[in-house]
N, C-alpha and C positions, 0 to 999 in steps of 0.2 A: 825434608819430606818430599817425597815424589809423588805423581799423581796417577793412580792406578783406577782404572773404571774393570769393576768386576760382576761379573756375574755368577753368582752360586745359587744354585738349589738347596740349599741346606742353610738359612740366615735367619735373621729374626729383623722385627719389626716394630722401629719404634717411631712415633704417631701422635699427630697432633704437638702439639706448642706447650712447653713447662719451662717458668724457667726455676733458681732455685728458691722464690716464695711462692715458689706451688703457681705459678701462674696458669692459667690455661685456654685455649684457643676458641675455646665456647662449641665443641664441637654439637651437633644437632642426632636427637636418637632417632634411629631408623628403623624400617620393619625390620625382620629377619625371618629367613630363607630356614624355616630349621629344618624338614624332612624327617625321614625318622633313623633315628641314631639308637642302635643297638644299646639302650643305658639299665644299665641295673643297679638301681641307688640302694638295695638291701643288703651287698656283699660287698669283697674286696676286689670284685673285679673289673676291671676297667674295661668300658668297650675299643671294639677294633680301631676306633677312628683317631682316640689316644696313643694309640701303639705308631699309628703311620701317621701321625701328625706332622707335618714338615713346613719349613722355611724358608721362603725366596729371597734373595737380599740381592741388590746390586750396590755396589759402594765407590763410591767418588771420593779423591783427595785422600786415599788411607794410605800410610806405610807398612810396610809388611807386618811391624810389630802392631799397629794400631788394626791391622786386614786379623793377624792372630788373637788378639783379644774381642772383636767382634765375632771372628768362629765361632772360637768358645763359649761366648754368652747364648749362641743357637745352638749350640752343640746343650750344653747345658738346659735350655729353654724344652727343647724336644726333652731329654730325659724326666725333666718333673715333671712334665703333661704326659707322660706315658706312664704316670708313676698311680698307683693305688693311693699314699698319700695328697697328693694334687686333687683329685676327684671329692676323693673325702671332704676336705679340707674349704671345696668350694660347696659342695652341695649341704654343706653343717655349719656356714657361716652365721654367724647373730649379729644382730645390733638388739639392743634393747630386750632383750632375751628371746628375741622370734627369728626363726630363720630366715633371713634375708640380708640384703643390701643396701646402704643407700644410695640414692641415684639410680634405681636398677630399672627404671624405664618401664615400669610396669612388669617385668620377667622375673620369678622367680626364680631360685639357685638354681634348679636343674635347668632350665632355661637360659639361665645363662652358662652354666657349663659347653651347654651341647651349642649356644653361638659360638664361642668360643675354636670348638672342634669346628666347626662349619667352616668356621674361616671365611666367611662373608662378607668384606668390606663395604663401606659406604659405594666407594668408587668401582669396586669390583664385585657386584655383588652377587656373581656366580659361585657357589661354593665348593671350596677346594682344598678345603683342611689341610690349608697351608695360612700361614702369614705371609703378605708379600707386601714388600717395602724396598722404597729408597735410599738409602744413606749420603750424606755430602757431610764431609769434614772441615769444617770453618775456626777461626781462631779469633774471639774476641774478649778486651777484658770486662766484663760482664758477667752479673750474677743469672744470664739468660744459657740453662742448661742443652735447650734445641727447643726450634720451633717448626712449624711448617703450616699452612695452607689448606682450606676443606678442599678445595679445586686441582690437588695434587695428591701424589703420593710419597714423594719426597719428603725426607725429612732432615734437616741440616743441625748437625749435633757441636758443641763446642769443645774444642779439644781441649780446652780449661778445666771441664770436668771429665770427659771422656781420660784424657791421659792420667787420670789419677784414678776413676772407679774400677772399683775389683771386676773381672766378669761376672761374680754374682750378681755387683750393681747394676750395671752394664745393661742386663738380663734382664732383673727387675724395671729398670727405669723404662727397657723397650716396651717389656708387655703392658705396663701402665699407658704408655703411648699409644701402642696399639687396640688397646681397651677402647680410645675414645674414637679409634677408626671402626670400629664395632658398632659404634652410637653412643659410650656410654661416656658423660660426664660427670663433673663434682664439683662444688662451688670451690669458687674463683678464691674467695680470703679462707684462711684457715678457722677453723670451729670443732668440735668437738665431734662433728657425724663425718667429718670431710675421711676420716684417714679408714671407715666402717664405707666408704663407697666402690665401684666396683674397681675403679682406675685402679685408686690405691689401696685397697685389700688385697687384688688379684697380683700386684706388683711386689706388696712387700710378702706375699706370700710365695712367688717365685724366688727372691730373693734369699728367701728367709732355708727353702728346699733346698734352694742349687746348694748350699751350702752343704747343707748335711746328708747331699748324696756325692759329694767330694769327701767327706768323711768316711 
């Protein structure tokens, strides 16, 4: 492996500390910056902010095939949040037959769709409907999938699991990351409301797209 420090405009972002028993970094929920975003939750139409929604990435320690698999999981990331499915799918979520989330910070779905588009981090919280994030590629044998720090944006991923998830994973596992650089958390042990929270609904819901717009 070689060590390549990159910068792209077009990455995605993955966020906050998991490892694989769902561990998590206790991230803290924050205002949001929401402005007014062109949203029409009565039709199929997505607003503008879905369409140009983009991704900052810089990546440390990637090899070109590892720098190509992270592309694609932004390349992928932007297509389902531009997608009429992706909107739906966030603003129609249940738990317990009521449209909502859990963990959703007091924000209802459309509320959290349109943080989301905002793209307003904890750390950056001017918005720019973009994801912008760190990447460092580390190798340890550990069930620790990446973690990282409130007081960064950096986020250091293991090539344990990294060299084996699909880019849909990839994808999903960033936005879940980036979910909790949003504010939004999920208890720490697993339970029955944990996988109905924003982290992981919003995550295995990218996941679950990117797949079936490769189809």
């Amino acid at each position: 492996m070689f060590h390549l420090l990159l910068l792209v405009s077009l990455s995605f972002t993955v966020l906050s500390c998991q490892n694989s028993e769902g561990e998590d970094c206790d991230p803290s929920n924050e205002t949001c910056l929401f402005g007014a975003i062109g949203l029409e939750t009565d039709d199929g139409e997505v607003p503008n902010e879905a369409l140009t929604f983009d991704t900052n990435l810089s990546l440390l320690n990637f090899s070109t095939t590892q720098q190509d698999k992270i592309l694609e999981a932004a390349e992928l990331i932007k297509l389902v949040v531009a997608s009429a499915e992706f909107k739906e799918a966030v603003l129609n979520h249940t738990y317990l037959g009521k449209k909502t989330f859990v963990d959703n910070g007091g924000l209802s779905n459309t509320q959290i769709y349109q943080r989301f588009l905002k793209g307003a981090e904890k750390l950056t919280p001017q918005p720019n409907n973009a994801m912008d994030v760190e990447l460092q590629l580390y190798t340890e044998a550990s069930n620790t999938v990446g973690y990282t720090f409130p007081n960064t944006k950096r986020i250091w991923m293991n090539t344990k699991y990294f060299n084996s998830f699909t880019a849909e994973q990839v994808a999903g596992n960033l936005t879940h990351e980036w979910m909790h650089k949003l504010g939004f958390g999920h208890s720490s042990t697993a339970n029955d409301a944990r996988p109905y929270s924003v982290p992981y609904a919003i995550g295995y819901l990218i996941n679950k797209l990117a797949k079936t717009h490769l189809n």
